[in-house]
C-alpha positions as CSV (number, residue, x, y, z in Angstrom):
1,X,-77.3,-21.4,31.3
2,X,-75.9,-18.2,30.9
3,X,-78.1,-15.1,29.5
4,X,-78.1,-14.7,25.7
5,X,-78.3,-11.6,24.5
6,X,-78.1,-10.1,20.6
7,X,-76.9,-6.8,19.1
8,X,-75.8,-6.0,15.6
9,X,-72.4,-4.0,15.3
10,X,-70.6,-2.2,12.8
11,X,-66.6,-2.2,12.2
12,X,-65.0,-0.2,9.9
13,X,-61.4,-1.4,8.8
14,X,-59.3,2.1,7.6
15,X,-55.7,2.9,6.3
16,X,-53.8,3.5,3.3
17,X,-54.2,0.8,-0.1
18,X,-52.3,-2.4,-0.3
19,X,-51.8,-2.4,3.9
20,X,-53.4,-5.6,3.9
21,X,-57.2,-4.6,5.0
22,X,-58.9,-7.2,2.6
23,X,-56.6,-9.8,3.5
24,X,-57.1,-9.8,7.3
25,X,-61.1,-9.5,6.8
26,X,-60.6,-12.5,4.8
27,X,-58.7,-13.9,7.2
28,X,-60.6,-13.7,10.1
29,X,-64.0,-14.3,8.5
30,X,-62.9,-17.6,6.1
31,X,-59.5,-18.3,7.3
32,X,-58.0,-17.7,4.0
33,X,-55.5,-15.7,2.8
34,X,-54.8,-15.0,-1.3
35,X,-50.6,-14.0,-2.3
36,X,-52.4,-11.9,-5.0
37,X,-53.1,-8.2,-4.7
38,X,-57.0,-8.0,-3.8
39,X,-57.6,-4.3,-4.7
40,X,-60.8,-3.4,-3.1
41,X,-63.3,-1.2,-5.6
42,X,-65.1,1.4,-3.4
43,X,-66.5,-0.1,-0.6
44,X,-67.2,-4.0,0.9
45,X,-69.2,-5.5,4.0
46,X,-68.5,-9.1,5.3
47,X,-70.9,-10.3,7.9
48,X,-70.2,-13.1,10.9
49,X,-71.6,-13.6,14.3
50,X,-69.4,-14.1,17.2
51,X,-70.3,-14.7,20.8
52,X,-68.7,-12.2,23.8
53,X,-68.8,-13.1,27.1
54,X,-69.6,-10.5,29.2
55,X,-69.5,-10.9,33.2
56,X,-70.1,-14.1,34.8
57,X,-73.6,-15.0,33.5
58,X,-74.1,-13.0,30.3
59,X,-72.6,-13.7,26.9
60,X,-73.7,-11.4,23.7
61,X,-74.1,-13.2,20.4
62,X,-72.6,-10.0,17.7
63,X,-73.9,-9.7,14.0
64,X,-70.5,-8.2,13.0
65,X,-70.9,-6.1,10.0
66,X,-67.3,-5.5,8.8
67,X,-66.3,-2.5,5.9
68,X,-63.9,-2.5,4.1
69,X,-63.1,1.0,2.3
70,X,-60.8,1.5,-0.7
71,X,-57.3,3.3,0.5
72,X,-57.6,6.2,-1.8
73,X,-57.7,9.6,0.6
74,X,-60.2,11.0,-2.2
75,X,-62.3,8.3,-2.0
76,X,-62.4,8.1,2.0
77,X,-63.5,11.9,1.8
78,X,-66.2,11.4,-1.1
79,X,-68.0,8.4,1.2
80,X,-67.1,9.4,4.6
81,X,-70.4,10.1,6.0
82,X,-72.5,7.5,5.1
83,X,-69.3,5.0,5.3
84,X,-68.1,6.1,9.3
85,X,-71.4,6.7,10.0
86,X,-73.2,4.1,13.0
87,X,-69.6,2.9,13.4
88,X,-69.3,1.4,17.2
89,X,-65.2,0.0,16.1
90,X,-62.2,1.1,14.1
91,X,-59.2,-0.9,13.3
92,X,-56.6,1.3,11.5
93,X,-54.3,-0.8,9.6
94,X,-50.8,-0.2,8.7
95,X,-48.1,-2.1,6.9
96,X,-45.0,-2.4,8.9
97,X,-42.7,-2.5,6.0
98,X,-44.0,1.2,4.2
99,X,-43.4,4.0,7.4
100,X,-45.8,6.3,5.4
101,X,-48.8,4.0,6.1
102,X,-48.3,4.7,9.8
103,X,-48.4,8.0,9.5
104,X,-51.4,8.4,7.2
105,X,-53.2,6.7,10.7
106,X,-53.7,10.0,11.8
107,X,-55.5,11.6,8.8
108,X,-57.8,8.5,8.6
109,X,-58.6,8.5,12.8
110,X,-59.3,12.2,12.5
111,X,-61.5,11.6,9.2
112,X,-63.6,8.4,10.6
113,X,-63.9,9.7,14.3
114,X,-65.1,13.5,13.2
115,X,-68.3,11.2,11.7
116,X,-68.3,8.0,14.3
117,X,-67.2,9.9,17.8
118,X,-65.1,8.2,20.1
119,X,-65.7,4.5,19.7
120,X,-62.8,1.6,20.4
121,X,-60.4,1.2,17.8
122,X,-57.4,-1.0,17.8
123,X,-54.3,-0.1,15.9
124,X,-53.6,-2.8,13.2
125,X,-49.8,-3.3,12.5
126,X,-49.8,-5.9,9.5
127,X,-47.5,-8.0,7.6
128,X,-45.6,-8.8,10.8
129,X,-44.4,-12.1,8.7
130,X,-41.9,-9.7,7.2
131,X,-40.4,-8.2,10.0
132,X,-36.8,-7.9,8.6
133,X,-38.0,-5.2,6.0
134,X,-39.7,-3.2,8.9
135,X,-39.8,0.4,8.1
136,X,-40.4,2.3,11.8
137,X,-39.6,1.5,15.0
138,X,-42.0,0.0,18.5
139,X,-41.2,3.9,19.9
140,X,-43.1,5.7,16.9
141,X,-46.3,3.2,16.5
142,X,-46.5,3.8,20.1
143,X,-46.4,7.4,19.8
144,X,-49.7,7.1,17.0
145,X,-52.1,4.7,19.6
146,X,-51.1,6.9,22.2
147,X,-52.4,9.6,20.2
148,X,-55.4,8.0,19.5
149,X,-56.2,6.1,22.5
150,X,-55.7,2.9,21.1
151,X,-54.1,-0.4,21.8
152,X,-51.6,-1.7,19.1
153,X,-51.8,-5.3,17.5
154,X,-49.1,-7.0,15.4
155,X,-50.9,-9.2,12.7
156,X,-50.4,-10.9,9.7
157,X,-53.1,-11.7,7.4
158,X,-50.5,-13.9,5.2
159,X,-49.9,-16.5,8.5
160,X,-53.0,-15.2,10.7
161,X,-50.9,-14.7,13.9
162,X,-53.0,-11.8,15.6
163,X,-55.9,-11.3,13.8
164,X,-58.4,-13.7,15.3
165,X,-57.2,-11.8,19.1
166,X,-57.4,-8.4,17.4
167,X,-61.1,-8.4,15.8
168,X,-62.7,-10.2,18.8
169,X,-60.8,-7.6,21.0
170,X,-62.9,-4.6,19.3
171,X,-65.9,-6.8,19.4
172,X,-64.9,-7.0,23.7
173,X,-64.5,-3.6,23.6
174,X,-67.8,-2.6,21.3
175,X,-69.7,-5.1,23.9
176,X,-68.3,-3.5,27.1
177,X,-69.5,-0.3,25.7
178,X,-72.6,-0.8,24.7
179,X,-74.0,-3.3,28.0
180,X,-72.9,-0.2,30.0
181,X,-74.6,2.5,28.5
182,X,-77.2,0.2,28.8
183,X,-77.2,0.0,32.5
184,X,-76.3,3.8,32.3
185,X,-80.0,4.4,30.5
186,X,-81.4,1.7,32.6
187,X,-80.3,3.6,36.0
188,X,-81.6,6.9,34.6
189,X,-85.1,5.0,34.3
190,X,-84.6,3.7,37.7
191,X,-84.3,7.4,39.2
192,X,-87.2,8.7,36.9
193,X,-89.9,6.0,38.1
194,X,-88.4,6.4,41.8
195,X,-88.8,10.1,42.1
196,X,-92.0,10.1,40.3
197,X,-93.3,7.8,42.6
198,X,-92.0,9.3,46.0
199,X,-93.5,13.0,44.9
200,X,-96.8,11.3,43.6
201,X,-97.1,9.7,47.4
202,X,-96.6,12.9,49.3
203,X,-99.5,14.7,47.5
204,X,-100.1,18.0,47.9
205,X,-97.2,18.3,51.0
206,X,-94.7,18.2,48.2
207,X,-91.6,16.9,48.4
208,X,-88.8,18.3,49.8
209,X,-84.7,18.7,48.7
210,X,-83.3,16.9,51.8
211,X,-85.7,14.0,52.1
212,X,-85.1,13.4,48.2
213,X,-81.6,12.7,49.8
214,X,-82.7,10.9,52.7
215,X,-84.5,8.6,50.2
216,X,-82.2,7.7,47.3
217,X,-79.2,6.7,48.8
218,X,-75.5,7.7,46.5
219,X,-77.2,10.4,44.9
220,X,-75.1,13.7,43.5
221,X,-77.3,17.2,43.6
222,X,-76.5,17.1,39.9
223,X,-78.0,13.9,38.9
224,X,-81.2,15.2,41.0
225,X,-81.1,18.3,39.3
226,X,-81.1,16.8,35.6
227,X,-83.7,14.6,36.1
228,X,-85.9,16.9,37.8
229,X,-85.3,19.3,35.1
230,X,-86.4,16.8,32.6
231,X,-89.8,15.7,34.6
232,X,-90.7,19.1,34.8
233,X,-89.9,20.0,30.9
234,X,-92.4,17.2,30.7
235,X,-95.1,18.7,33.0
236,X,-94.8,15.8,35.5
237,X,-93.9,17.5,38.5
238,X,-93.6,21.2,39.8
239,X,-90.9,22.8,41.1
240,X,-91.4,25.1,43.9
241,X,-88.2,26.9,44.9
242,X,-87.6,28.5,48.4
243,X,-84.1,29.9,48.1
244,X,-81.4,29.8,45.7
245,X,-80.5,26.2,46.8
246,X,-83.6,24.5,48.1
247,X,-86.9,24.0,46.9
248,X,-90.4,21.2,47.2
249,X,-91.4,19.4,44.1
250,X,-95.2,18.7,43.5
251,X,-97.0,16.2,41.7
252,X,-98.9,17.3,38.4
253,X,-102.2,15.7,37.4
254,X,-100.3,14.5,34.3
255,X,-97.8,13.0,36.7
256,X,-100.4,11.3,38.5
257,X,-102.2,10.0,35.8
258,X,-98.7,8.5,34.5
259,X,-98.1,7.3,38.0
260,X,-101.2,5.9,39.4
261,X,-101.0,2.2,37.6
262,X,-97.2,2.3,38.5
263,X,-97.6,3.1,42.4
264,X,-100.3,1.0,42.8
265,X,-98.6,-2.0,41.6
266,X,-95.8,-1.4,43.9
267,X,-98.0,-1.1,47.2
């Protein structure tokens, strides 16, 4: 059985009106698709849950919160904060048959990453069912992702060819992210208990710079550095420097006290 874990996401779908962001939402969540115009009126949010496998043992079941934002530049700039804001995924949608939708990519990626950050996006090029009336060229929709750091996918909400492979590609993307900056904050715990325990056990000898390397194998002065920095800020340790470049790091009695029930389980 593999190992099930949860996490709650939200998605933000962005371009210009009428590119065909309502239709692929409700494509992708209900498999349906409307001929009518569906003019979105400020914002929306579909929900669904879909299951990422990530690695060999682990699969991650995704509350997927999807917005949807009206096209009007106006309107993007009234909302923008509390709309782009949390965003872990970005699909910018244009509509292959109007070139100026392609373009406005750029003013809406600038706009929702200045609030979001960096977070996976996927360029959405829609309405790939009518292809003959294409308005730009492969060259300049590669130019924009490059741009952006995105990956390009040609969808059509009216047939559904691409849209199931490009929403659970962000959701890939938002998982890969996330699991590692969990390990990330999971190693930096690692190193904090380690070192706290290793200067609690040499007492009042103190520890010094070259046996904190002798003892944690792969690590980088800078990484030893920060989180010393950080236990000291806290008043767990002492930092007693002999030279520019080398130095013995005491226990506190605060550190002791946080480290006692800690060291002695590990004995």
């Amino acid at each position: 059985m593999p190992d099930t874990k949860r996490m709650k996401s939200k998605v933000a779908l962005i371009g210009e009106s009428s590119v065909g962001k309502t239709s692929l939402i409700r494509r992708f969540v209900r498999d349906e698709y409307d001929d009518k115009y569906l003019h979105t009126v400020g914002t929306k949010v579909s929900k669904v849950e879909i299951t990422v496998p990530f690695g060999a043992a682990t699969e991650v079941e995704v509350d997927l919160a999807i917005f949807d934002i009206m096209g009007q530049s106006g309107f993007k700039d009234m909302v923008k904060e509390s709309f782009f804001y949390g965003c872990q995924g970005l699909l910018a949608v244009c509509d292959l048959t109007r070139a100026d939708t392609l373009e406005a990519v750029h003013d809406w990626m600038s706009t929702a990453t200045g609030v979001a950050g960096h977070v996976p996006a996927i360029l959405m090029v829609n309405k790939m069912d009518l292809v003959k009336s294409r308005a730009f060229l492969d060259d300049q929709i590669e130019r924009v992702a490059r741009t952006w750091e995105m990956p390009v996918a040609f969808t059509s909400a009216k047939t559904g060819v691409g849209v199931d492979e490009a929403f659970h590609s962000l959701a890939i993307s938002i998982v890969d992210v996330a699991m590692q900056g969990m390990e990330a904050r999971k190693g930096e715990g690692d190193l904090r208990h380690k070192i706290l325990l290793m200067v609690a056990r040499k007492g009042t000898l103190g520890m010094s710079k070259k046996e904190f390397f002798e003892n944690i194998q792969g690590i980088s002065y800078n990484d030893l550095e920060k989180e010393l920095t950080r236990l000291e800020r806290e008043a767990l340790i002492q930092i007693n420097w002999r030279g520019p470049a080398d130095f013995t790091v005491l226990i506190t009695p605060l550190g002791s006290r946080a480290t006692s029930g800690a060291q002695g389980a590990s004995d």
